[in-house]
C-alpha positions as CSV (number, residue, x, y, z in Angstrom):
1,X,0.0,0.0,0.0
2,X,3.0,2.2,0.8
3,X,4.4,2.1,-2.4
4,X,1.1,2.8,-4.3
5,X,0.7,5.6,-2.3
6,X,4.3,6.7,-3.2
7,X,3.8,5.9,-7.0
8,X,0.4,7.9,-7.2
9,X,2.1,11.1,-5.1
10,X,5.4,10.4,-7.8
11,X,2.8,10.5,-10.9
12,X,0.7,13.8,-9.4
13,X,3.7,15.7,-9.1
14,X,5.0,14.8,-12.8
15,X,1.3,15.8,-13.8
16,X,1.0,19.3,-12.0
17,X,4.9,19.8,-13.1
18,X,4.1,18.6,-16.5
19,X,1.1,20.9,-16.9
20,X,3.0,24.2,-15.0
21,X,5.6,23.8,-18.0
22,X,2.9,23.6,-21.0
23,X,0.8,26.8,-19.8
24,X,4.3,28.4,-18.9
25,X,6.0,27.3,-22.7
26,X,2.6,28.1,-24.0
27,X,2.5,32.0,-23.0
28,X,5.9,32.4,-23.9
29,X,4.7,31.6,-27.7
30,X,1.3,32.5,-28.0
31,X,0.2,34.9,-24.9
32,X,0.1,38.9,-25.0
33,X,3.9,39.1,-24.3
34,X,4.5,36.2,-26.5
35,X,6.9,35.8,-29.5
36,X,4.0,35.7,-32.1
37,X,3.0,39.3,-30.4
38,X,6.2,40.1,-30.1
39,X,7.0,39.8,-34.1
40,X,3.9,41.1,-35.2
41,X,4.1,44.7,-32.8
42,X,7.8,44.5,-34.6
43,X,6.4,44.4,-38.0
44,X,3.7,47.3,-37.0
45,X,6.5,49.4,-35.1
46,X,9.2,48.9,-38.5
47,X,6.3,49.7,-40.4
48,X,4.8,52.9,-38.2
49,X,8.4,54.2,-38.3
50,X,8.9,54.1,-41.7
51,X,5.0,56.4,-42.2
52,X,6.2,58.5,-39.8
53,X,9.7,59.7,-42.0
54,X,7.1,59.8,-44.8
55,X,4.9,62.4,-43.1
56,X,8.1,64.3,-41.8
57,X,9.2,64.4,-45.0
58,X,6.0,65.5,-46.3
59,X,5.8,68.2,-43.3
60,X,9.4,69.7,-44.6
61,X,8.0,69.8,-48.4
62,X,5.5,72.0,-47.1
63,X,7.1,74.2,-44.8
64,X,9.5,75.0,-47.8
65,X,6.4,75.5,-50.2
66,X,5.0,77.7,-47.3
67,X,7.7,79.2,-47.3
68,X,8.2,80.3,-50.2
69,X,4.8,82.1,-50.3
70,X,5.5,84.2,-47.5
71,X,5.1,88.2,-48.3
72,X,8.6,88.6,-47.2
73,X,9.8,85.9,-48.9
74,X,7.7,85.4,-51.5
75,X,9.0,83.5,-54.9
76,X,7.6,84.9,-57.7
77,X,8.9,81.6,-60.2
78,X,6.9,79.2,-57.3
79,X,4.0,81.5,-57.5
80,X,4.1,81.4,-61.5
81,X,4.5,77.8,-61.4
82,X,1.7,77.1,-58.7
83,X,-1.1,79.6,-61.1
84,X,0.2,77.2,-64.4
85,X,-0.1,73.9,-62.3
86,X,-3.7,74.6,-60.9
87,X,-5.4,77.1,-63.9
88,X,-4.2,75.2,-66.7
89,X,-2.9,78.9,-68.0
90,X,-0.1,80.0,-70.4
91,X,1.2,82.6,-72.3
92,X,0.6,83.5,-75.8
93,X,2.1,81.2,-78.4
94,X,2.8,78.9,-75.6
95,X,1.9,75.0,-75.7
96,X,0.5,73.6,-72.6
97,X,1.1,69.9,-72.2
98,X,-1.4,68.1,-69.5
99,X,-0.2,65.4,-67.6
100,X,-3.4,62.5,-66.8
């Protein structure tokens, strides 16, 4: 009787360790902190960076343009260029070639 009761206690504790390890191994893969999370907030953060050099690139262009349209500052080749590009106007004799 002793040594089934020393054989069951052996087996409970492999079970409970057994089962401790799989929910342990199996947050380390698949919970919130996981790998799987972990690569795919990588892929969204590599991703999120790169957008955000786009808009701050986009953000310079325009401070420039704005710039350039300043009273004090103001560029009178940008201006011409701006009134072609959005009126679709020219000078006399002059052929206007629309891009579509």
């Amino acid at each position: 009787m002793k040594k089934f009761i020393f054989y069951f206690i052996q087996k409970k504790f492999l079970l409970i360790n057994l089962l401790i390890f799989s929910y342990i191994f199996l947050n380390l893969l698949d919970g919130n902190r996981g790998y799987f999370s972990y690569v795919s907030k990588n892929e969204i953060l590599k991703s999120k960076i790169i957008q955000e050099k786009k808009l701050s690139e986009d953000l310079n262009l325009l401070k420039i343009k704005n710039s350039m349209l300043v009273e004090k500052n103001l560029n009178l080749d940008f201006l011409d260029q701006l009134y072609r590009e959005y009126f679709t106007v020219g000078k006399k004799g002059e052929k206007i070639y629309l891009n579509k």
